[in-house]
N, C-alpha and C positions, 0 to 999 in steps of 0.2 A: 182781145180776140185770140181766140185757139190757133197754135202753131204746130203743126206735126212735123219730124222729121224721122225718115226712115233713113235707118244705114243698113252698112253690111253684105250689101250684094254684090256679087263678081261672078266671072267665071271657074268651072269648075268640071273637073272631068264626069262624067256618070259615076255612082257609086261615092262621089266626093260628098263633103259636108259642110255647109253655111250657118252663122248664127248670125240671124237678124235683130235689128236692136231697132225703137220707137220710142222716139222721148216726145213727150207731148208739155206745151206751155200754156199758161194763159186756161187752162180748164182742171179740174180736179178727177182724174181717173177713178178715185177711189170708190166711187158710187154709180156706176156704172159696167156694164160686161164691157168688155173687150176683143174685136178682134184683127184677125192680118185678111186679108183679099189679095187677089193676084188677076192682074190680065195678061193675057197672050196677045202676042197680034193678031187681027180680024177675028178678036174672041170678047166677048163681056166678061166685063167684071163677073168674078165668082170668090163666093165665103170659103177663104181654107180654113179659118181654124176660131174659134170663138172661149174664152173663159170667162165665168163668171165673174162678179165685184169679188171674193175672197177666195176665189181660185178654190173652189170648190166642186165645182164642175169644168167639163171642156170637156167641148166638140169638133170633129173633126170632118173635113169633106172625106168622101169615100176612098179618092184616090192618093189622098196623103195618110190614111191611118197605120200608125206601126211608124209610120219614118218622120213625120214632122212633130215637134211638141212645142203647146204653147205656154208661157209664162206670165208671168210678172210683178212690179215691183212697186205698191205704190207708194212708198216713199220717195222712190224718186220719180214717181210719173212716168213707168216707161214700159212698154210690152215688147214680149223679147219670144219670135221664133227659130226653136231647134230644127235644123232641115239635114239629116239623114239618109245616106241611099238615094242622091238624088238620080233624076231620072231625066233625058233631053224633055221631056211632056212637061215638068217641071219651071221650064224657062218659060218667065213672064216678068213683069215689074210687079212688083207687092208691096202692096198698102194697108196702115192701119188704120182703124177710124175706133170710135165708141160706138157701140151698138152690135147687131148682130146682121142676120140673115134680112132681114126685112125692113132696117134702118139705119142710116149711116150718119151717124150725129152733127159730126163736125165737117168744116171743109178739108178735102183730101190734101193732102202731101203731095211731094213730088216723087215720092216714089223709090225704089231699089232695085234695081234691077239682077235679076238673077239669071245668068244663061249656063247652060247646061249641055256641052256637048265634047265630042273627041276630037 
């Protein structure tokens, strides 16, 4: 069975910078896109950031473009978001899955939390 785990989240002033790391078990990334989601409190899940099987493409939500970039690695199974210029609107826990906007492959992670404030 598929394991995800997210690290890498903490606190951080505005304007500070996070890299998120997603090692995923038990599934093979390689053949599929990839991407990070984030929820807020009393917010739905929303897609930040999606790249294709050979990192070929990537997409980004509107309000992370210029400051988050997404990666990854699939030899070792793991998707890796750059988080830049963050911003308090930024704070939420962020997850990875396989898939994109309109499906989320495997069961969710627990998550990373990122907070962003002074």
């Amino acid at each position: 069975q598929a394991r995800i785990v997210e690290s890498g989240g903490g606190s951080v002033q505005p304007g500070g910078s996070l890299s998120l790391s997603c090692a995923i078990s038990g599934f093979t990334i390689s053949t599929w896109p990839m991407s990070w989601y984030r929820q807020a409190p009393g917010k739905e899940r929303e897609l930040v950031a999606r790249i294709g099987r050979a990192s070929l493409s990537r997409t980004y939500g509107d309000s992370v473009k210029g400051r988050f970039t997404i990666s990854r690695d699939n030899a070792k199974n793991t998707v890796y978001l750059q988080m830049t210029s963050l911003k308090p609107e930024d704070t939420a826990v962020y997850y990875c899955n396989a898939g994109g906007a309109s499906i989320s492959l495997l069961s969710w992670g627990q998550g990373t939390q990122v907070t962003v404030s002074s």
